[in-house]
N, C-alpha and C positions, 0 to 999 in steps of 0.2 A: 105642662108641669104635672100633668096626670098618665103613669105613678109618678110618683115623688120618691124616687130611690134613695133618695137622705134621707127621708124623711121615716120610709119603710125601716132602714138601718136602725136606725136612732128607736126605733116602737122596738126593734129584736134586740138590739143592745140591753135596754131601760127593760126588758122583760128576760133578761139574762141570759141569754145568746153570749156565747163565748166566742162566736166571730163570724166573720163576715165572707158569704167567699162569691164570686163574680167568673163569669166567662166571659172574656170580650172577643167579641168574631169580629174580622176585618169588615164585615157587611152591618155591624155594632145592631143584630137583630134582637141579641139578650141585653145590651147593653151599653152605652154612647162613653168613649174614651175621655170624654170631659168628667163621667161620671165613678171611672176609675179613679181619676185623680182626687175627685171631690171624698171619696168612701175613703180613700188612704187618710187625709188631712181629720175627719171625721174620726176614724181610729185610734191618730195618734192622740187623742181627746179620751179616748178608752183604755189606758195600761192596762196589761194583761190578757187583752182580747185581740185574736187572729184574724190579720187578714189574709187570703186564700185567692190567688190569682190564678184561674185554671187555663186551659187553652192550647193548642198545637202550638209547641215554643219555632216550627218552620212557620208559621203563619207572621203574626202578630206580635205574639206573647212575649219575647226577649226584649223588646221596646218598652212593653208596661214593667216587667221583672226591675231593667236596670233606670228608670224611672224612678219606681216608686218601693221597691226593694221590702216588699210582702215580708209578711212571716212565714207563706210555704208560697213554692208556686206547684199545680200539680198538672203535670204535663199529660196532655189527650189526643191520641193520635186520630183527631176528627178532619174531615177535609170542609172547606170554604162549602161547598154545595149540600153536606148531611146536616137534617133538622137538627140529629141529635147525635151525641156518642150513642157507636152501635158496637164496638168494642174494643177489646185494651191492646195496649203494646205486646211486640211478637220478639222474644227472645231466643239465639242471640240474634237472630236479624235486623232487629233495633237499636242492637246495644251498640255499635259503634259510631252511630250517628247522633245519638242522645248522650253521650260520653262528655263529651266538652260541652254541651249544655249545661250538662247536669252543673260540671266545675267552676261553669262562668256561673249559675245559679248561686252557687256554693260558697264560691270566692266574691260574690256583693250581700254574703252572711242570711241569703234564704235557704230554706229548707226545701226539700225537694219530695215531690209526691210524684209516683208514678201509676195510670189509669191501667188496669191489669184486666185481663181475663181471671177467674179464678181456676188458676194450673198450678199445681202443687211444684214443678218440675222448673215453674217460672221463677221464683221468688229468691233463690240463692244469686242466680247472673242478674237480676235484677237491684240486689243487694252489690253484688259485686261493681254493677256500673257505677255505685256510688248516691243513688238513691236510698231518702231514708223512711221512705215510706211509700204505701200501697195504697191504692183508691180499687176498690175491687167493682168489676162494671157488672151490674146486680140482675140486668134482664133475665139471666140463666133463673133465678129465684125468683124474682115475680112471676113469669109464665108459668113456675111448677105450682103455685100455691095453689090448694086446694086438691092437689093433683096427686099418684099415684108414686112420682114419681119426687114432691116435693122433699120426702126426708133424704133421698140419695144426693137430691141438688144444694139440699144446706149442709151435707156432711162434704161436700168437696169445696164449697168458702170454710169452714172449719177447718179443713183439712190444708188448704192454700194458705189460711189464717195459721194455724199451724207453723207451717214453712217457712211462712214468712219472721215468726217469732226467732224460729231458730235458726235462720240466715244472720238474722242479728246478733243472737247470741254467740254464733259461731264467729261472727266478724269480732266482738266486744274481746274473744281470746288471742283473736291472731295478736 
């Protein structure tokens, strides 16, 4: 019982966490799919407040999605054997197989985040696939910090943050 992942939820809730988000690997090393279900049920106890299911939707992740039907799911194209996400979705190389993902996401009323590089050049086919949101994979900014080369590394998340505003905004006119 130690951690006590309700338990943890419940202290970021009551301390005004606006939501919750979880990774579950097929190997459940972040996290045991009993306790996916248990954090949804907890949630719907919290109006207002997000739940965030992340995870490579070829793995795992479309079985928790149509389950327990999150407030975003955001998809990470991690494989079974990396500790950690080491970086985002490759467009359009990705986009045709994240496409009806994305729709069956869509179509059981989640929201859909996609784990990016920050590539200014990514964020419209990105948009286009029907994603409505960005998770930007931050490594490129933490290794610059302190560094020479930090102010050019957060002018290009700016600049993909950027892009990304006006992918939206360009969709909002079609």
């Amino acid at each position: 019982g130690i951690p006590d992942v309700l338990r943890a939820a419940q202290i970021c809730l009551e301390a005004g966490a606006q939501g919750i988000t979880v990774h579950p690997r097929p190997d459940e090393r972040h996290i045991r799919a009993h306790d996916v279900h248990a954090l949804a049920a907890l949630l719907r106890q919290w109006p207002g407040r997000e739940y965030n299911i992340e995870g490579n939707p070829s793995h795992n992740l479309m079985e928790f999605i149509r389950q327990v039907r999150p407030q975003q799911a955001t998809f990470v194209p991690d494989s079974e054997e990396q500790a950690t996400s080491d970086h985002g979705w490759t467009f359009p190389e990705d986009a045709q197989r994240l496409r009806p993902l994305i729709a069956e996401a869509k179509s059981l009323g989640v929201r859909v985040s996609l784990f990016m590089d920050p590539d200014p050049d990514m964020m419209a086919p990105v948009r286009a696939a029907g994603a409505d949101r960005i998770e930007l994979y931050t490594e490129g900014y933490a290794s610059s910090r302190g560094t020479s080369r930090a102010r050019q590394v957060l002018e290009l998340y700016a600049e993909s943050a950027r892009a990304a505003q006006a992918a939206e905004e360009a969709k909002g006119d079609a």
